[in-house]
C-alpha positions in Angstrom: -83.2 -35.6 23.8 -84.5 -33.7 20.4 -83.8 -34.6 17.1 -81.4 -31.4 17.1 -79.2 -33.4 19.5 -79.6 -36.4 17.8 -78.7 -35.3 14.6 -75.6 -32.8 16.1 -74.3 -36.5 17.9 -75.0 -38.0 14.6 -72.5 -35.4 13.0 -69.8 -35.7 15.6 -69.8 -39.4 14.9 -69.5 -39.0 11.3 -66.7 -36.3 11.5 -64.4 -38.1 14.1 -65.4 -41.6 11.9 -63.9 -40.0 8.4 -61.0 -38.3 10.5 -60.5 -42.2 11.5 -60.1 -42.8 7.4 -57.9 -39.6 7.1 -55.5 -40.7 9.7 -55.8 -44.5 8.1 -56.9 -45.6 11.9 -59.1 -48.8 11.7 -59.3 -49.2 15.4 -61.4 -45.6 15.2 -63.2 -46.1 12.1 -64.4 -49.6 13.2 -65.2 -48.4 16.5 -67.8 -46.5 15.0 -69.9 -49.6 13.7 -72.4 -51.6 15.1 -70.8 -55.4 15.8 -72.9 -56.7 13.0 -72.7 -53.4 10.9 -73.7 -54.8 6.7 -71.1 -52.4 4.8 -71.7 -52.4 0.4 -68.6 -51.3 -0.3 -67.6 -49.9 -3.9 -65.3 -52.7 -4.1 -66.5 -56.2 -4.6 -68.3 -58.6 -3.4 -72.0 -57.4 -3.1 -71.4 -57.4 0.5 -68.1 -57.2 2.5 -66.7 -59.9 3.7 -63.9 -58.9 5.4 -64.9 -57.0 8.8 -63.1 -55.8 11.6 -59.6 -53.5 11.9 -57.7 -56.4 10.1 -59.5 -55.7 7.2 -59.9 -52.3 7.2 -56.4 -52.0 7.9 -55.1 -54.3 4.7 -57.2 -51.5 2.9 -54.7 -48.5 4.4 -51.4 -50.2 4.2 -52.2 -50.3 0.6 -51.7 -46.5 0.8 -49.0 -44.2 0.6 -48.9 -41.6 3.0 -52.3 -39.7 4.1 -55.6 -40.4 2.5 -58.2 -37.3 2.0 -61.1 -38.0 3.0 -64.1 -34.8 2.5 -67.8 -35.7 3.2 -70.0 -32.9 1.6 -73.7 -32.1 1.2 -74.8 -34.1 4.4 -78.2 -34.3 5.6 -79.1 -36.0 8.5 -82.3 -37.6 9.5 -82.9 -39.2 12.8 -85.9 -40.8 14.5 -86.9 -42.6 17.7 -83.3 -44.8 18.4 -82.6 -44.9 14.4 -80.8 -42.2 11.6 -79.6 -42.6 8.1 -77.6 -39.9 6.8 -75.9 -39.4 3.0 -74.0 -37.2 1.4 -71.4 -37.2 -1.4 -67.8 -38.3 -0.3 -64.3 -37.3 -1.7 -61.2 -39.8 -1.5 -58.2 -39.2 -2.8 -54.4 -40.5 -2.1 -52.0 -42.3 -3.9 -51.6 -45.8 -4.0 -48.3 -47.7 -3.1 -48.4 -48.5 -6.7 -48.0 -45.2 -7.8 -51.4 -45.0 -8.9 -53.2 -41.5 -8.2 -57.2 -42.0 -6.4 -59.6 -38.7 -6.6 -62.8 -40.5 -6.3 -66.4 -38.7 -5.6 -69.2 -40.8 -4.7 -72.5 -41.3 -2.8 -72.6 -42.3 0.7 -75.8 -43.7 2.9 -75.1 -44.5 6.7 -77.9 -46.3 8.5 -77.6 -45.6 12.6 -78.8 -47.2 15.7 -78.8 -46.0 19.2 -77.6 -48.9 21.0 -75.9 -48.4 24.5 -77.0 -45.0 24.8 -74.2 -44.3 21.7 -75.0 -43.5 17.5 -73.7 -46.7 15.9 -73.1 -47.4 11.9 -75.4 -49.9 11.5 -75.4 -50.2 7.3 -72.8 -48.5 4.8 -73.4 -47.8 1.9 -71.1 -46.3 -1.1 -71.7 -46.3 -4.5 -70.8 -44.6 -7.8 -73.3 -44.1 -10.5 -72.5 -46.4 -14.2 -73.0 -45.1 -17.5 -76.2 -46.4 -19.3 -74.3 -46.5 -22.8 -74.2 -50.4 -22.6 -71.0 -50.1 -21.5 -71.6 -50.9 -18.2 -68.7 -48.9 -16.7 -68.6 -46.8 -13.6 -68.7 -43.4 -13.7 -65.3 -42.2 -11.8 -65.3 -39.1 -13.3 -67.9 -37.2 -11.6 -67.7 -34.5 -9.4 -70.6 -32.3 -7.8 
């Protein structure tokens, strides 16, 4: 297989995976992960603690209605059995608290081949902070 076909598999996993997050499906999204994927989430801890669809699901139901989901500016780079990709991600949706999300941020997925399938091996999303000594995250930022 040539990295072309590696790197268009890569993007069909990628594409159904955020579809998975559009549609709030953890089932989907999880089944794209490695069983001992490391995710650094932008919400605490360092690393996430709480794996699987359970998880992932308490996440959605916190959700009202659809969540949009956009992944821009991806590049893909694969190898011999391992990719990363990044790319900056959109969210947005409103929470059940009322509370409107319309989030950029950065994105890194590490991949294995394992099984003859592109698994998410290592997520990770972040959001730049402002240097001002404030030490606050900088939500506001769009490309």
């Amino acid at each position: 297989m040539t990295k072309h076909d590696d790197r268009t598999e890569i993007r069909s996993v990628i594409d159904d995976w955020a579809a998975g997050l559009r549609a709030k499906d953890a089932k989907r999204v999880i089944g794209h992960g490695a069983d001992d994927l490391v995710h650094f989430s932008l919400a605490p801890p360092l690393v996430a603690d709480e794996s699987g669809p359970y998880g992932l699901q308490k996440w959605f139901d916190t959700w009202d209605g659809p969540l949009g989901y956009q992944v821009s500016d991806l590049e893909i780079i694969s190898g011999d059995g391992v990719a990363f990709s990044h790319s900056l991600n959109h969210l947005s949706g409103t929470k059940k608290s009322g509370e409107r999300a319309d989030l950029w941020f950065r994105s890194t997925l590490g991949f294995r081949k394992i099984g003859g399938e592109w698994k998410i091996v290592h997520e990770h999303e972040s959001v730049p902070f402002l240097m001002d000594g404030s030490d606050k995250a900088a939500l506001d930022l769009k490309p």
